[in-house]
Structure formats: structure tokens, C-alpha cells
C-alpha positions as CSV (number, residue, x, y, z in Angstrom):
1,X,0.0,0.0,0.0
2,X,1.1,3.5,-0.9
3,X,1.7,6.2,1.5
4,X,-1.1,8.2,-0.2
5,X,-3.6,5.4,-0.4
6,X,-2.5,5.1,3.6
7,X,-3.3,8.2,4.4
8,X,-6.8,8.1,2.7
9,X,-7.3,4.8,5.1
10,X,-6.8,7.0,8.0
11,X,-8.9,9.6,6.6
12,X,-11.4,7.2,6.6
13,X,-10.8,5.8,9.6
14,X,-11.0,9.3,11.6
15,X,-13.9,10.0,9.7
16,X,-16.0,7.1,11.1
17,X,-15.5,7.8,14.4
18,X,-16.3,11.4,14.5
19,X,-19.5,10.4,12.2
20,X,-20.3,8.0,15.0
21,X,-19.7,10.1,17.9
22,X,-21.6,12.8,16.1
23,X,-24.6,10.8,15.4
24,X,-24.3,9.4,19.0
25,X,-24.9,13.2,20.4
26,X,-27.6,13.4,17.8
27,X,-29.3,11.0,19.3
28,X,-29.4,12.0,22.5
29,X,-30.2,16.0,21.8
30,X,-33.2,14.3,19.9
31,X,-34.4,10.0,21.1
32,X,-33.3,11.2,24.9
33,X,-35.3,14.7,25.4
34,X,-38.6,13.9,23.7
35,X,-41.4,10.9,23.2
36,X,-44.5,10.3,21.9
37,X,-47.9,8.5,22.4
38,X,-46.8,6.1,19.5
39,X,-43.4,5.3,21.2
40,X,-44.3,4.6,24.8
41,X,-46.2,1.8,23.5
42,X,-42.4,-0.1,22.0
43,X,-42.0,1.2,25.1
44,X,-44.6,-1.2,26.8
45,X,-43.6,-3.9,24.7
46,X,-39.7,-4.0,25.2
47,X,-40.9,-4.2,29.0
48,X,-43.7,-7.0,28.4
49,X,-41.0,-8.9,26.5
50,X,-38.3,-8.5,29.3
51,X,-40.5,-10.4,31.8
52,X,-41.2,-12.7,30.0
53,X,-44.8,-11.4,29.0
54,X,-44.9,-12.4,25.3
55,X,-48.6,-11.2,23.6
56,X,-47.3,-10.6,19.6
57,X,-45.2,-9.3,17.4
58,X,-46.9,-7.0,16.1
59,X,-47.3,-3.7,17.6
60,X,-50.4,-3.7,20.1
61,X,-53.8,-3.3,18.9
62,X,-52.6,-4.1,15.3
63,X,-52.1,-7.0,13.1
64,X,-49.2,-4.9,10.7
65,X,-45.4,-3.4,11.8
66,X,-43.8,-5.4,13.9
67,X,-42.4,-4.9,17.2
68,X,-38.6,-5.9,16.2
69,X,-37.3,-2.7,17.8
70,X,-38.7,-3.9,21.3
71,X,-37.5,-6.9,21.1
72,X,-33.9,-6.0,20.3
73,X,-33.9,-3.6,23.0
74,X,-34.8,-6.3,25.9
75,X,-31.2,-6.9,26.2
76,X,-30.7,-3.4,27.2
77,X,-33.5,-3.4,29.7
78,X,-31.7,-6.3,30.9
79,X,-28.7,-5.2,31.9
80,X,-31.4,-1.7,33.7
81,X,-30.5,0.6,30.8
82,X,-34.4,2.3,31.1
83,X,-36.6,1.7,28.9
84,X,-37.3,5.6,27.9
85,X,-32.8,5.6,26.9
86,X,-32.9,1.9,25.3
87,X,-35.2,2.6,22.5
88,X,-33.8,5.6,21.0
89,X,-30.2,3.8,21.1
90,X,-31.9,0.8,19.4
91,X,-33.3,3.1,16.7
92,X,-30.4,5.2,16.6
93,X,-28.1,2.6,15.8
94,X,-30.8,0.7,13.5
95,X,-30.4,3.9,11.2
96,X,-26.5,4.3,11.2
97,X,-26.1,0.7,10.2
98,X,-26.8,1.0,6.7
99,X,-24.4,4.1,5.9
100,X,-21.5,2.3,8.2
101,X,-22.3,-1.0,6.5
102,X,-22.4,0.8,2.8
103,X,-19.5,2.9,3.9
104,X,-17.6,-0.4,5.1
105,X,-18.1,-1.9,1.4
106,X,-16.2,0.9,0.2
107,X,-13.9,0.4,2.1
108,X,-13.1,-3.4,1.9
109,X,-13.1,-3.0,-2.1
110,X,-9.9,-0.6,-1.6
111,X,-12.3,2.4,-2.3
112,X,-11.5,5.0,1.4
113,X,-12.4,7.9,-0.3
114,X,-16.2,6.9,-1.4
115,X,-16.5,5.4,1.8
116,X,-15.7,9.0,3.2
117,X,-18.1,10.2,0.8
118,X,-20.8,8.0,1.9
119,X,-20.5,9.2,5.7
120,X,-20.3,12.6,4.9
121,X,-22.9,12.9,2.0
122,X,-25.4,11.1,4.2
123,X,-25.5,14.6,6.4
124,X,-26.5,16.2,2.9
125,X,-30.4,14.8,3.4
126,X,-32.7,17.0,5.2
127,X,-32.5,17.5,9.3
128,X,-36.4,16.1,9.4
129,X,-34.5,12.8,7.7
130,X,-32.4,12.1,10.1
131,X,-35.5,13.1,13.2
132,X,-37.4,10.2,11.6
133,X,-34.7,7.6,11.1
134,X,-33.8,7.8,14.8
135,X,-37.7,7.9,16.3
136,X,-38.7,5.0,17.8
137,X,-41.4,4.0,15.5
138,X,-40.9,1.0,13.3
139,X,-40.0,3.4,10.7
140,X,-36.5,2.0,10.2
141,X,-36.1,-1.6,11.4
142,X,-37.6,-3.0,7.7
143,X,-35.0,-0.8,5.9
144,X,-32.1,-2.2,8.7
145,X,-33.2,-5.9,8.1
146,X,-33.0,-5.2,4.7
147,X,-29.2,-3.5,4.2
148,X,-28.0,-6.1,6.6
149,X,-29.2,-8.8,4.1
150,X,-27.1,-6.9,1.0
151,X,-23.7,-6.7,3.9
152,X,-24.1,-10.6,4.1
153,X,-24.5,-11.1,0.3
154,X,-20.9,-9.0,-0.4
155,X,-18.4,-10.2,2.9
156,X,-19.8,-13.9,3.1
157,X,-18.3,-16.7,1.3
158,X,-20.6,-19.6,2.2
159,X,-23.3,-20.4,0.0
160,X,-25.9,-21.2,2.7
161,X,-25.4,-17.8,4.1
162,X,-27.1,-16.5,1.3
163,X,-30.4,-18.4,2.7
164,X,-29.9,-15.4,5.9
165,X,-29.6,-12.6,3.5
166,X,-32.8,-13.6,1.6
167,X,-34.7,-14.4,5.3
168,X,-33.7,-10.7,6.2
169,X,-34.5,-9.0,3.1
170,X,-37.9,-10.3,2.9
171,X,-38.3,-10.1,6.1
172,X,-37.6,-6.3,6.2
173,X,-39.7,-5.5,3.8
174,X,-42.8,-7.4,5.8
175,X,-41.8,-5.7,8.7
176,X,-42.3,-2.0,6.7
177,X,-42.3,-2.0,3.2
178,X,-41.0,1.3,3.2
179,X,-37.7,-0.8,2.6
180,X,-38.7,-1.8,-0.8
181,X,-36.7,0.7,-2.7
182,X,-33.7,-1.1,-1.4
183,X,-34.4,-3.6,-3.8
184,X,-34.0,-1.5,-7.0
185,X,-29.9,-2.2,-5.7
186,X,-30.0,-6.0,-6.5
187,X,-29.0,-5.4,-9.8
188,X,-25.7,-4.1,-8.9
189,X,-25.0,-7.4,-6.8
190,X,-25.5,-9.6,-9.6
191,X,-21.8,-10.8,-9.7
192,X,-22.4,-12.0,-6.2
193,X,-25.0,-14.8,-7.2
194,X,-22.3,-17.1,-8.8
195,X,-23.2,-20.0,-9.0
196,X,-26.7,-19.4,-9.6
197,X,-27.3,-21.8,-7.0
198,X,-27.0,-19.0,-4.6
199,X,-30.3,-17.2,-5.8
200,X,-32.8,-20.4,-4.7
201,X,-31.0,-20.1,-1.5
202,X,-31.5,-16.4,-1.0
203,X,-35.4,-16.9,-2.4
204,X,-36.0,-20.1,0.3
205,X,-34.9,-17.7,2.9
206,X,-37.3,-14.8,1.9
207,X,-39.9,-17.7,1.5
208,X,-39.2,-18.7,5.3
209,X,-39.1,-14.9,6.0
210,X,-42.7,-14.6,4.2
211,X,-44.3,-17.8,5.9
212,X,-43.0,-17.1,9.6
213,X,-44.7,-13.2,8.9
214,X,-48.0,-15.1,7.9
215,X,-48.0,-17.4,10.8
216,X,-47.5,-15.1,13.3
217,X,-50.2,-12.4,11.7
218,X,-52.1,-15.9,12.0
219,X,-51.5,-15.8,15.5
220,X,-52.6,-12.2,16.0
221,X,-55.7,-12.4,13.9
222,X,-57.1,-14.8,16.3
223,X,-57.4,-12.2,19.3
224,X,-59.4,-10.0,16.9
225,X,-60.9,-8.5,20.4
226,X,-57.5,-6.7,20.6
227,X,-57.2,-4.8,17.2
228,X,-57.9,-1.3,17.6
229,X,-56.4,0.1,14.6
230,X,-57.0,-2.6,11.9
231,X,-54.5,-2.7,8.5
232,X,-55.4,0.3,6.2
233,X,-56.6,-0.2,2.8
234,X,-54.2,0.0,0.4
235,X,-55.7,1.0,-2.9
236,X,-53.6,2.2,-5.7
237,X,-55.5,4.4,-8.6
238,X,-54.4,7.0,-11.1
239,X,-56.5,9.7,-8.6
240,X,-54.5,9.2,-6.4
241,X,-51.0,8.9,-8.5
242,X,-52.7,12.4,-9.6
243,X,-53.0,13.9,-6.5
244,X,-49.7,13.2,-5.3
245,X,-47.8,14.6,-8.5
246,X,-49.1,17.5,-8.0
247,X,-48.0,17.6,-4.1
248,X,-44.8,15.9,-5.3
249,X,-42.4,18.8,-3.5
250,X,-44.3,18.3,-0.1
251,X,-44.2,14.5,-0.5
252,X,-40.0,14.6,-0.5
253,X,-39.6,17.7,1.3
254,X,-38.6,15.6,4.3
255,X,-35.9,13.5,2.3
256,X,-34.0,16.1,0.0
257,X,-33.5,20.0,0.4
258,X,-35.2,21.3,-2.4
259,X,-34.2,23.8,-4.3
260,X,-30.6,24.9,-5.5
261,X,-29.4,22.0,-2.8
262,X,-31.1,19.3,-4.9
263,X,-28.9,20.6,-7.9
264,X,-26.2,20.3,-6.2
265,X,-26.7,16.9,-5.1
266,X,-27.7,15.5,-8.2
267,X,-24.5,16.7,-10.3
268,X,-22.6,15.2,-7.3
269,X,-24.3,12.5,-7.2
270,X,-24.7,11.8,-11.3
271,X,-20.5,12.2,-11.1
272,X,-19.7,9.6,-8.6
273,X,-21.9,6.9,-9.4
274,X,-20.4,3.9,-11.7
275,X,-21.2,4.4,-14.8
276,X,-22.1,0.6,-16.2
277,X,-25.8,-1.5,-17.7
278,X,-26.2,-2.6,-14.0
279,X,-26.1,0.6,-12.7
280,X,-28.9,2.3,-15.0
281,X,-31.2,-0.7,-14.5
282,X,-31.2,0.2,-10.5
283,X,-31.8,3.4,-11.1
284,X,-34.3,2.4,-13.6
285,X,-36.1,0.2,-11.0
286,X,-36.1,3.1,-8.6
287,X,-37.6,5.2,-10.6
288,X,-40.2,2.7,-11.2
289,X,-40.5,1.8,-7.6
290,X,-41.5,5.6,-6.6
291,X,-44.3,5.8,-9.4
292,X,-45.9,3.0,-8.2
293,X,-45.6,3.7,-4.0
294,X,-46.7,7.4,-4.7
295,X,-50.0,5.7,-6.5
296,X,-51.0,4.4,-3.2
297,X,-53.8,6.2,-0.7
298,X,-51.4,6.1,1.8
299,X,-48.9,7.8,0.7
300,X,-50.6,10.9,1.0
301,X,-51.5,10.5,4.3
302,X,-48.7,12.9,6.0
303,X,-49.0,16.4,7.7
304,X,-45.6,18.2,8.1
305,X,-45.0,17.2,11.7
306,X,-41.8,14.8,11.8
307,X,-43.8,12.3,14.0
308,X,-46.1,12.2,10.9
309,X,-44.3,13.2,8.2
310,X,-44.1,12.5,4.6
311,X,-40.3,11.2,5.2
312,X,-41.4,8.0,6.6
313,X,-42.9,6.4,3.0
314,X,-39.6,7.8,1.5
315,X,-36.8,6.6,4.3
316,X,-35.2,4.3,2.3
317,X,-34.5,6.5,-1.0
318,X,-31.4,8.3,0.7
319,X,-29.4,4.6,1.4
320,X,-30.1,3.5,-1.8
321,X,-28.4,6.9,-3.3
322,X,-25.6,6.0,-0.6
323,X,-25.1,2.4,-1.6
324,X,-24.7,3.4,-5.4
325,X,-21.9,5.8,-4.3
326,X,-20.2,3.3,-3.2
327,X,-19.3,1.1,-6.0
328,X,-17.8,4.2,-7.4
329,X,-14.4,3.8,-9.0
330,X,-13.5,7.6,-9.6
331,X,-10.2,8.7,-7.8
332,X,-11.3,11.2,-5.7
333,X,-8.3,10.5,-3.5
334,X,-7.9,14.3,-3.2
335,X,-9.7,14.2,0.2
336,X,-6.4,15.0,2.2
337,X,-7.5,17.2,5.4
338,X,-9.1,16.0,8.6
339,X,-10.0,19.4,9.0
340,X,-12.3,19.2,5.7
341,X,-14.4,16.5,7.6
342,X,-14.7,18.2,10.8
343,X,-15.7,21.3,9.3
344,X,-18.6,19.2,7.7
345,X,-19.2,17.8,10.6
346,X,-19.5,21.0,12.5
347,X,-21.9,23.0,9.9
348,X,-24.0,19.3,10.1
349,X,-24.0,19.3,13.7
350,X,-25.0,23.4,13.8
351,X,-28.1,22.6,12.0
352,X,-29.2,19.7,13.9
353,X,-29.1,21.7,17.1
354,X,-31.0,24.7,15.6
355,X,-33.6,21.8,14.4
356,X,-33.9,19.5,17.2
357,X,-36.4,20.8,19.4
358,X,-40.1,20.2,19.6
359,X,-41.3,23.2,17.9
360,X,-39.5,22.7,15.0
361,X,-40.2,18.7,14.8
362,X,-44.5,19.6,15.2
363,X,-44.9,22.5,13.1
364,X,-48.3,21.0,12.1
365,X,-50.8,18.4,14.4
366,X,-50.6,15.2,13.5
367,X,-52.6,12.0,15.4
368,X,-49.6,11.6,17.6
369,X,-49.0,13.1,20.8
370,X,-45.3,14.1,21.5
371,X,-43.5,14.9,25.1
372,X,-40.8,15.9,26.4
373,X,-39.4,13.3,28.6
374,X,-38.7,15.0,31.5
375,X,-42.3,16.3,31.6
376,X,-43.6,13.1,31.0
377,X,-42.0,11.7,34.1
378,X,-42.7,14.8,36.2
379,X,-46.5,14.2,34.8
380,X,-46.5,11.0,35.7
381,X,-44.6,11.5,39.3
382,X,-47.6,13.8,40.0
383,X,-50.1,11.2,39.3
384,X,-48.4,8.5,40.9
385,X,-48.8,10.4,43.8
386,X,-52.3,11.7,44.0
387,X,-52.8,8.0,43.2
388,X,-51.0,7.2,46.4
389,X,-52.8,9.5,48.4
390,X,-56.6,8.5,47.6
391,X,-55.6,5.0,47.6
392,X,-56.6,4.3,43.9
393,X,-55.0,0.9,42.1
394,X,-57.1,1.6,38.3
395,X,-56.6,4.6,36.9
396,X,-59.1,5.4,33.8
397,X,-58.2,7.0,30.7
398,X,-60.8,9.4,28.9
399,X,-60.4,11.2,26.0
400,X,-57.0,12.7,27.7
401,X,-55.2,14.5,25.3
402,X,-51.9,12.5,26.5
403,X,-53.3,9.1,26.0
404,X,-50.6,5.9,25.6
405,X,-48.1,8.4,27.2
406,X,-49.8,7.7,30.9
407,X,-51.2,4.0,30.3
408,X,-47.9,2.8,28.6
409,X,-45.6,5.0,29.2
410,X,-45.3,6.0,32.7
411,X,-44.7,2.6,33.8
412,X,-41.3,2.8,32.2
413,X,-40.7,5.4,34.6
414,X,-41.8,3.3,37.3
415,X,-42.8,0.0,37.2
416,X,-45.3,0.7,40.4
417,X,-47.2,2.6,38.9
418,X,-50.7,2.1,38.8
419,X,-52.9,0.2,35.7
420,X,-53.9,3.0,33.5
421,X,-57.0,2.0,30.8
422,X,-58.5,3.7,28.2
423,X,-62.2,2.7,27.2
424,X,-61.2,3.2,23.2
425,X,-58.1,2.4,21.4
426,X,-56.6,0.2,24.1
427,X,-54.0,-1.4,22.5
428,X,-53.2,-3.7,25.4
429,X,-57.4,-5.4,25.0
430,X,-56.3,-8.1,27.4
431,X,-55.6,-5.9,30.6
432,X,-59.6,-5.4,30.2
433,X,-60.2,-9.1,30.7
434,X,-58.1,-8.9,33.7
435,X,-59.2,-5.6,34.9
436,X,-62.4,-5.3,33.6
437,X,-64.9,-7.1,36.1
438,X,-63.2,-5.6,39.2
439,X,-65.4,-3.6,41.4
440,X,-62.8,-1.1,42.5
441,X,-64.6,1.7,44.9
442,X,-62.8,4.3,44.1
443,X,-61.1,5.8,40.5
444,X,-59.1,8.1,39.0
445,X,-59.9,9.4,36.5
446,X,-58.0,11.5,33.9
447,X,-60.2,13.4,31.1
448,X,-60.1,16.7,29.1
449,X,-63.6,17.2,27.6
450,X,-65.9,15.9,30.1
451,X,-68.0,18.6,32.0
452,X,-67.9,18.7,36.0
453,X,-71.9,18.5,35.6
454,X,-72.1,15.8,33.4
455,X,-69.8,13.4,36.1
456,X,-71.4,14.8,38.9
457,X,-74.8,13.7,37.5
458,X,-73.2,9.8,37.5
459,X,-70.5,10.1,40.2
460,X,-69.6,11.8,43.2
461,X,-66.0,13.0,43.0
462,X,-62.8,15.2,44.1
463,X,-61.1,16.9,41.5
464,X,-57.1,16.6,42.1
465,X,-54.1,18.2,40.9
466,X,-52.4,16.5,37.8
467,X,-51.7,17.7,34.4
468,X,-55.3,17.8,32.4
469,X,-58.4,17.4,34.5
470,X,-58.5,14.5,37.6
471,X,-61.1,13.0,40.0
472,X,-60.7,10.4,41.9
473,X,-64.6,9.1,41.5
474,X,-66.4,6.7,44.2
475,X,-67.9,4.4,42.2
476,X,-69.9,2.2,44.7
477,X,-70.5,-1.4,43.4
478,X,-69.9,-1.2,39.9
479,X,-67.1,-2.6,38.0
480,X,-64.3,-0.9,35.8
481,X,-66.2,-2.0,32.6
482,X,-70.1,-0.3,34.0
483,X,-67.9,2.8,35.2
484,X,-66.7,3.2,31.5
485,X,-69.8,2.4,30.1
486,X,-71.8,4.7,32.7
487,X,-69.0,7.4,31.7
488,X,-68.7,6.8,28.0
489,X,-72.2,5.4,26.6
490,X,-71.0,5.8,22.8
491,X,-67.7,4.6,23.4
492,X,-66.8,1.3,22.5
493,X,-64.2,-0.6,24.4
494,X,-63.1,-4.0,25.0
């Protein structure tokens, strides 16, 4: 090795672990300081599945996404990491994996600049990007499963291994197909199926992927009494394909800058990728890939709130740009300052503190209540304790506005804290089997619409002091299920 191409492997090297160490503040200015009502329930089921308390794998209340994230963060709960720091590490890591795997193939092939390249051009994508690769939210795990398939395809040399990769990439895209324009790169992994013997391996793995994904929807199907929010429709019609052309800039303005920055990009981009048939037909396949997803209903269904954004349908279009780069062959070997990278860095790590705060990530509602974490705990602190002092063991949700961040959430805090229930969309339908024929007393009960006159005509109460409106209700004889029903005719529940 030449002194030159020495350097450029230090380059790299240096390069990695300041991309790392950056991303690893990233993460905690953003996955440690805020939550929301969609993340505290991972967080329910990472601590389900740490006691041993196995309902699905699905997230609760649905028969779609998976829960993967929870389960790979039991080991962290484990070893006492809380719950409320384990996910966002999980995710975070989930979402560098691909650039320092792609980065890594670079590197291996003797290419250190483009895998400097690849780090650093995967700050060029949007700060809302980067929010919603790191949130807790199933958003990423598919496209993770998925690039960890394509690793194992270029560094193994077994055969059967081949059977993993195709388990993984099938079952990534199961999991969310938001990962399926990761597979508009196969073509430029051809040369890795020789013998063609490897390719019915890789397709009986994705066929063991698809029938384990079946099976245990199967499984879920059959406690339909759980399901609160049921698959969507998926309906794909040229009204719709309309209707999102025409939106087209708000549909990716959470993936690429747009403007004069997109320019940019692109030339960049259209210089350092190979130039070669395979190459095109990716692209190609890309291409046709985002036609069809944007023809969908759903993909229309975004506001501009991070926790809801347009970026989540999109998430995997910036590591398939990425993992082009790197099968670059240009000499771009004039990357000879550390400074250069740190500077990057810096301007990179500027903007993401500017950006990372809640105002900025929920410029518009969305159906997803966010928190900040220390509030959240303080919240639930304060209800813990008015809990304490009346006695109470249920306490019932009404239509709070903080919803899942009390019933599944505060426990993470505290694993003594009271059962907290919501008459609709409880996700967690078998806690109302166990709970639901108890004649308790006494309640608390948490609500922001319900009039004082309308309880008091059902239930005498004190009001207490928590976040939102509290009571703590004496109920008399009934059970938790007639208290709900008494309180919430028109709602259903399980």
C-alpha cells in the first residue's frame, strides 16, 4: 500500500469515528429529550418482553409493523438501561447501520475515499431525515433488516449464508415496506450470485421470512378483540398517482432540500456513481418503484410534523443513493484534510441543534402526541402520587389528550405505577379481561372534555391536581367495565 492510499485509510478511519460520535450526540439531543404516544407503546412492549410477558409481534392493537425494535432492545432493559434511553439507542443505531455497512463496502473494495463520501454525504439529506430515522417507531427496522441482508451477500463466502440474506430482506420488507426501494440495488449485486445456485437459496430464505410473517399475523388475527387500529386499505388508482404529482415537492420535502441543494446533489451524485448496464437498470427500477408507492392512498396521508411526516414512506431512497456511491471507481483521492471533515461535521452538527427541538419537529398536528421526557415523568410523578394518596390501584383514561403516554408510558418510569386503561383504542385489550370485572370503589380518572356536571350527574368526586383534568370518582359497586360504560355510553371498548 502506498503512502497516499495510507493516508486516505486514516482519513477514513478518523472520519468514522467522528461520524459516530456525532450521530451518538444526535441522538441523544433528539431520542433522549422527547417521546411520543406512539413510542411509549415499543416502550410497553420491550418491558412486556423483558418479563417474559410475550402477547405478539406485532405492535399492540394491530395485526401490521412489527415490534422488532422492542425486542432487540430487551437486552438493554436487561442489563437496567431504562426503557425511555434503550429505544432511541436501538433506533439510533438501527439507522447508522446502513451508511457504516455501505461505507464499510467501500472500504473493503480498496475504495476510502467513497467510503468518506458515503458518511459525509449522508449529512447532505434534510434535518427532518435524520429526526425520523432515529424515532422509535418502526420506521426504520424493515429498511435495517434489509441492508443487513445486501452486507451478508458482499463479505460472506458460504453459500448457505445466502439463505440469511434472503430471510432478512424479505423479512424487512414485511416488517415496513418502506424498505422496498432497497431492492432496486440488487441489480448491482449480480456478480455476487455465482453460481446461480446462490439465488434459490436467497429466495428459500425470503420464503421462510414470508411464511414465519404469515404465521404469526395468524396468531394475531385470532385475538381479533385486541385490534384497535386494523390494517389500512391500500388502494392504488391513477386519482390518487394524480393527486400526489401535484404535491410531489411536499411528499419529499422531508428527504431532499429542495431547491438549488437538490442541484447540487444531483450533479454530485450523477459524477460519482459507476457508470455501467447494471447501474442504470437500478436506477431504472427506482424510478419505477417511486411511481408505483406514490400511487398508493397512503402515501398521501402525512401532515408536516416529523412524528407524521411525509419522510417515513420515502426513508429508504437516501441509502439507496448512498449504496450506489459506493461502488464508485473515480479517484477522488484528493480528500487529504481532517479538517475538511470536521468542518462538515460541524456545519452538520450546527443545524441539527437549531432543528432539534419540539417546535421545530411539530410545526403541524398530527394523530400523535409528542413529550418531552422530563415532563412526561414529572407528569406521571404527580399522578403517581395523587394516586397514592386517595388509595386508587385503576386509573381510567378518557379522552386525555396525552393518552398511551400515561397507560404505557409512565410505567417505564416506574414499574409501580398504577394500571392506567382507556375505554377506546386500548391497545393492550387483554388488561380489560383482567381488569375489567373488578369492582374497585374508588377511580381516578384522567379526562379533558368531560364537563364537571355531566360526572357529577353519575359520580360523586374530588377533582385533584395533575396535568389535564383529575377525580378520583367513588364508584360504589360497579365494576371498571359499567364505570366506563356509565361514563362513555357511545364509546366502545373491550
Amino acid at each position: 500500500m502506498t503512502d497516499k492510499e495510507s493516508s486516505i485509510r486514516t482519513i477514513y478511519r478518523f472520519t468514522l469515528w467522528i461520524f459516530l460520535a456525532y450521530k451518538a450526540v444526535c441522538i441523544v439531543a433528539l431520542g433522549f429529550q422527547f417521546t411520543d404516544s406512539d413510542q411509549t407503546v415499543m416502550w410497553q412492549a420491550a418491558m412486556d418482553i423483558a418479563r417474559g410477558d410475550f402477547h405478539n409481534l406485532f405492535w399492540y392493537g394491530q395485526t401490521y409493523s412489527s415490534n422488532l425494535e422492542s425486542l432487540l432492545a430487551v437486552p438493554l432493559l436487561w442489563l437496567n438501561v431504562p426503557v425511555y434511553l434503550a429505544l432511541p439507542t436501538l433506533s439510533g443505531l438501527l439507522s447508522l447501520m446502513p451508511i457504516v455497512m455501505f461505507a464499510d463496502i467501500a472500504a473493503r473494495n480498496g475504495r476510502y475515499a467513497c467510503a468518506v463520501l458515503v458518511l459525509m454525504l449522508s449529512l447532505a439529506f434534510p434535518v427532518e431525515y435524520w429526526q425520523t430515522t432515529m424515532l422509535s417507531r418502526g420506521f426504520i427496522q424493515g429498511i435495517a433488516c434489509v441492508s443487513l441482508g445486501f452486507y451478508i451477500i458482499f463479505r460472506t463466502r458460504m453459500s448457505i449464508m445466502f439463505a440469511l440474506a434472503g430471510l432478512l430482506i424479505a423479512g424487512g420488507i414485511w416488517q415496513n415496506p418502506n424498505a422496498i426501494f432497497l431492492i432496486s440495488a440488487l441489480p448491482l449485486m449480480a456478480h455476487r450470485f455465482r453460481p446461480l445456485s446462490r439465488i434459490s437459496i436467497a429466495l428459500s430464505g425470503a420464503v421462510a421470512a414470508t411464511i414465519m410473517w404469515f404465521a404469526l399475523r395468524a396468531l394475531a388475527v385470532r385475538h381479533m378483540e385486541y385490534i384497535v387500529h386494523p390494517e389500512p386499505p391500500m388502494e392504488w388508482g391513477m386519482q390518487y398517482f394524480m393527486q400526489h404529482v401535484v404535491k410531489f415537492k411536499s411528499m419529499l420535502s422531508h428527504t431532499f432540500y429542495m431547491g438549488i441543494y437538490n442541484v447540487v446533489f444531483l450533479a454530485l451524485f450523477i459524477w460519482l456513481i459507476p457508470k455501467n448496464k447494471y447501474l442504470y437498470i437500478s436506477l431504472s427500477a427506482l424510478f419505477v418503484l417511486f411511481l408505483v408507492v406514490i400511487g398508493f392512498n397512503k402515501t398521501g396521508d402525512f401532515s408536516n410534523n416529523v412524528f407524521f411526516g411525509p419522510g417515513r414512506f420515502f426513508l429508504a431512497i437516501p441509502y439507496v443513493l448512498l449504496f450506489f456511491i459506493s461502488f464508485t471507481e473515480k479517484d477522488i483521492k484528493k480528500i487529504n484534510s481532517r479538517f475538511i471533515v470536521v468542518f462538515l461535521l460541524g456545519i452538520a452538527g450546527n443545524m441539527f441543534v437549531q432543528h432539534s427541538n419540539i417546535q421545530f419537529m411539530c410545526r403541524e398536528y398530527a394523530p400523535v402526541f409528542v413529550e418531552k421526557i422530563a415532563e412526561l415523568k414529572k407528569n406521571c410523578r404527580e399522578i403517581k402520587k395523587s394516586a397514592a394518596e386517595n388509595n386508587i390501584q385503576l386509573i381510567l383514561m378518557g379522552d386525555h389528550y396525552m393518552q398511551e403516554t400515561i397507560t404505557c408510558g409512565c410505567a417505564g418510569f416506574d414499574n409501580d405505577f398504577p394500571v392506567a386503561l382507556r375505554p377506546k383504542y386500548e391497545r393492550r385489550g387483554w388488561l380489560w379481561s383482567e381488569y375489567g370485572k373488578q369492582i374497585p370503589g374508588k377511580v381516578m380518572l384522567l379526562d379533558s372534555h368531560l364537563s364537571e356536571d355531566s360526572i357529577r350527574n353519575k359520580f360523586s368526586f374530588e377533582k385533584v391536581n395533575v396535568r389535564g383534568n383529575g377525580y378520583v370518582l367513588k364508584t360504589g359497586n360497579l365494576n371498571n367495565k359499567e364505570i366506563m360504560q356509565r361514563l362513555f355510553p357511545a364509546e366502545h371498548f373491550h
